[in-house]
C-alpha positions as CSV (number, residue, x, y, z in Angstrom):
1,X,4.7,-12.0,-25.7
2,X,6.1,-8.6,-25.2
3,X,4.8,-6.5,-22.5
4,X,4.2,-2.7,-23.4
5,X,5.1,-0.2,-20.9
6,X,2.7,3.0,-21.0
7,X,4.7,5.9,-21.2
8,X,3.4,9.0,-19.3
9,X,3.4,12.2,-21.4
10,X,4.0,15.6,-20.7
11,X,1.2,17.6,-20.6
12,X,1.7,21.5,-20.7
13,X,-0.4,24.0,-18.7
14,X,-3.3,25.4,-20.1
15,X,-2.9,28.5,-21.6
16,X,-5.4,31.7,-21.2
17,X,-6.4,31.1,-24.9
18,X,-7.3,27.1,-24.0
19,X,-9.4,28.4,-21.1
20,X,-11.2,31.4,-23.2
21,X,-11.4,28.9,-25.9
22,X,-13.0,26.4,-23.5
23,X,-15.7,28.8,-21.7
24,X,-16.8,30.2,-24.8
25,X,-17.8,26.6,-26.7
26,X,-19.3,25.2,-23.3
27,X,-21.1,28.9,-23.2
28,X,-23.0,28.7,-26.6
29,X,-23.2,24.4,-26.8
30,X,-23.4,23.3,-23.0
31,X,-21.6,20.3,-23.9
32,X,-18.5,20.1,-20.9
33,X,-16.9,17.1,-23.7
34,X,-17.5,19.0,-27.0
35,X,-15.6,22.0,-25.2
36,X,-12.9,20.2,-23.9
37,X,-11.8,18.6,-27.0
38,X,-12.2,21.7,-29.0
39,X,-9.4,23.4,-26.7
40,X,-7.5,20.0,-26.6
41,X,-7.8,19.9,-22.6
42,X,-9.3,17.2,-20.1
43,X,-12.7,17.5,-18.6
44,X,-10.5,17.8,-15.0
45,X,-9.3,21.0,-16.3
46,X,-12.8,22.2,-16.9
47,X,-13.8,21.2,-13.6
48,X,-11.1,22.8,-12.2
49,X,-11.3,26.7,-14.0
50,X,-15.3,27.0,-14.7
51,X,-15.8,27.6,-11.1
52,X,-12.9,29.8,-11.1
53,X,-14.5,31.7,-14.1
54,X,-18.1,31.9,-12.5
55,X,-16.4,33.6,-9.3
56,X,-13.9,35.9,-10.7
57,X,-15.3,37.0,-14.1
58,X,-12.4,36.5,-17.1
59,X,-9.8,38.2,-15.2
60,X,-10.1,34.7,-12.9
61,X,-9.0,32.5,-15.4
62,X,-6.3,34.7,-16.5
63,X,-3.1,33.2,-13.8
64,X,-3.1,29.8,-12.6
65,X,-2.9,29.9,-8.7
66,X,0.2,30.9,-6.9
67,X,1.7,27.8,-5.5
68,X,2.3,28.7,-1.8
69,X,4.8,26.5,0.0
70,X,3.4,25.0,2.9
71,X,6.6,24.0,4.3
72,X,8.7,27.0,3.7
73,X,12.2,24.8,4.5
74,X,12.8,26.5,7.9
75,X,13.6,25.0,11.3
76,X,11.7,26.1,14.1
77,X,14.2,27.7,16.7
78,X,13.8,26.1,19.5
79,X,14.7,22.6,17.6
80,X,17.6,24.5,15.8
81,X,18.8,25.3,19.3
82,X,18.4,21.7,20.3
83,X,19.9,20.0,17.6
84,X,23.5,22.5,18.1
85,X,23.5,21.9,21.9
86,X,22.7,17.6,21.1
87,X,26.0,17.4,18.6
88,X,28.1,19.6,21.0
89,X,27.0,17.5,23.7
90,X,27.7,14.2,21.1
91,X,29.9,15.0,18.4
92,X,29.8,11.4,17.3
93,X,26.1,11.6,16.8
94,X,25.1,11.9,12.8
95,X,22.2,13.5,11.9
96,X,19.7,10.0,11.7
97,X,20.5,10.1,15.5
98,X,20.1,13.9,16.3
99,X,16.8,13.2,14.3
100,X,15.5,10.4,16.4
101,X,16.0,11.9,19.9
102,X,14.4,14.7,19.1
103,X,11.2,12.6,17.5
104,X,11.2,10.9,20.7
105,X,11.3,14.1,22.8
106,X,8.2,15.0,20.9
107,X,6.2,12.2,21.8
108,X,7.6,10.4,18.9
109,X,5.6,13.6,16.4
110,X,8.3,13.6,13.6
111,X,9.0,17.1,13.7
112,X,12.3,17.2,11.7
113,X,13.6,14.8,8.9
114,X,17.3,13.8,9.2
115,X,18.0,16.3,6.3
116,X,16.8,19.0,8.1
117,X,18.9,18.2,10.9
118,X,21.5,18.5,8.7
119,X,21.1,21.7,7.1
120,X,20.8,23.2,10.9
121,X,24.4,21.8,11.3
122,X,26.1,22.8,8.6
123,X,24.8,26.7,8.8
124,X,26.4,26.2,12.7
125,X,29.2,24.8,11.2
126,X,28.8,21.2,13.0
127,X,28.8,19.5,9.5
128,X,31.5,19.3,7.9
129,X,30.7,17.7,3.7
130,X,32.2,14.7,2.3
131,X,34.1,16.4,-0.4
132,X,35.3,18.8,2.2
133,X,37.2,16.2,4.3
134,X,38.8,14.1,0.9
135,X,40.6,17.6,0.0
């Protein structure tokens, strides 16, 4: 027997017209399932905007949510700092290593991934890119 793989589909964002649609059925029928097929979205969806829409009036359910970043990609100083003067001090060290003494210097809290490590390098111009050396 053949096994069937589920294949995930793309579902769009709602639109302002979905939402509208979606308020204005459950409004006059009070049937959350009846309005969510009529504007083709999940019942998730509805849970997520009708408080929105109770809140803020229309105008609430006009944008979806900024997104904010919560890690904005940016290296605390002071571990910048430390990560320069630890590959001066090693130049043989790669960036797993830089990584790992300073997780252990923080009571082993991972503070910085080994990526991050390396971005701090290479704006210092420590790190020097593969393609860079085969030219």
């Amino acid at each position: 027997m053949k096994e069937e793989r589920k294949v995930k589909r793309y579902i769009k964002p709602t639109t302002f017209t979905q939402r509208k649609l979606m308020i204005e059925t459950y409004q006059k029928t009070h049937n959350i399932s009846f309005s969510c097929r009529k504007a083709k979205i999940s019942i998730n969806t509805f849970r997520r905007w009708y408080p929105r829409y109770l809140e803020q009036g229309i105008g609430g359910i006009r944008e979806p949510k900024k997104r904010i970043r919560k890690n904005p990609g940016r290296v605390p100083e002071k571990y910048a700092l430390r990560i320069i003067e630890l590959k001066k001090k090693n130049p043989n060290w790669g960036r797993r290593t830089i990584a790992s003494v300073i997780v252990k210097e923080n009571n082993n809290k991972k503070v910085i991934s080994p990526g991050g490590v390396q971005k701090v390098l290479e704006r210092a111009g420590l790190w020097v890119k593969k393609k860079e050396i085969d030219i």
